[in-house]
N, C-alpha and C positions, 0 to 999 in steps of 0.2 A: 507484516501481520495482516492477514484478511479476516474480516469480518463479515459475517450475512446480516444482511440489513432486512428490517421488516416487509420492505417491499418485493423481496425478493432477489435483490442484485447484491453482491460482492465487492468491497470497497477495501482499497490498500490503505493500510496507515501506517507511520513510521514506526520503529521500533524502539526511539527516545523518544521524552516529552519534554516538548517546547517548555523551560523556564519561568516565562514570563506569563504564560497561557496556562498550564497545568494540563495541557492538551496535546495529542499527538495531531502531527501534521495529516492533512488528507491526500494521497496522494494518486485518485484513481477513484472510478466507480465503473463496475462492468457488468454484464447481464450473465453471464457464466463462468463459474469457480476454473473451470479452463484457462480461459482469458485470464483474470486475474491472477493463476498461477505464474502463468506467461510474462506478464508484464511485471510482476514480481522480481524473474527472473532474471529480466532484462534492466530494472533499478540497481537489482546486485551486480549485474556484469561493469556498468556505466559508474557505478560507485569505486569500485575496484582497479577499473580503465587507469583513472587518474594519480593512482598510486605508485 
């Protein structure tokens, strides 16, 4: 899931929420919705790898 932050930049977070937190993980901040598609993309491949 990305989100635009007030500053301007793109930040991944997880798509469950931490139990214990009531909070999704952070996992990434990038300065273009590109990049963060990107690396997006590249969480889903590395999640899937080890299946």
């Amino acid at each position: 899931m990305i989100r635009k932050l007030k500053s301007g930049e793109y930040r991944i977070y997880s798509i469950k929420v931490n139990s214990k937190t009531n909070k999704r993980r952070n996992l990434g901040t990038f300065n273009t919705l590109n990049e963060a598609k990107n690396h997006e993309r590249q969480i889903e491949y590395f999640k899937h790898l080890s299946d």
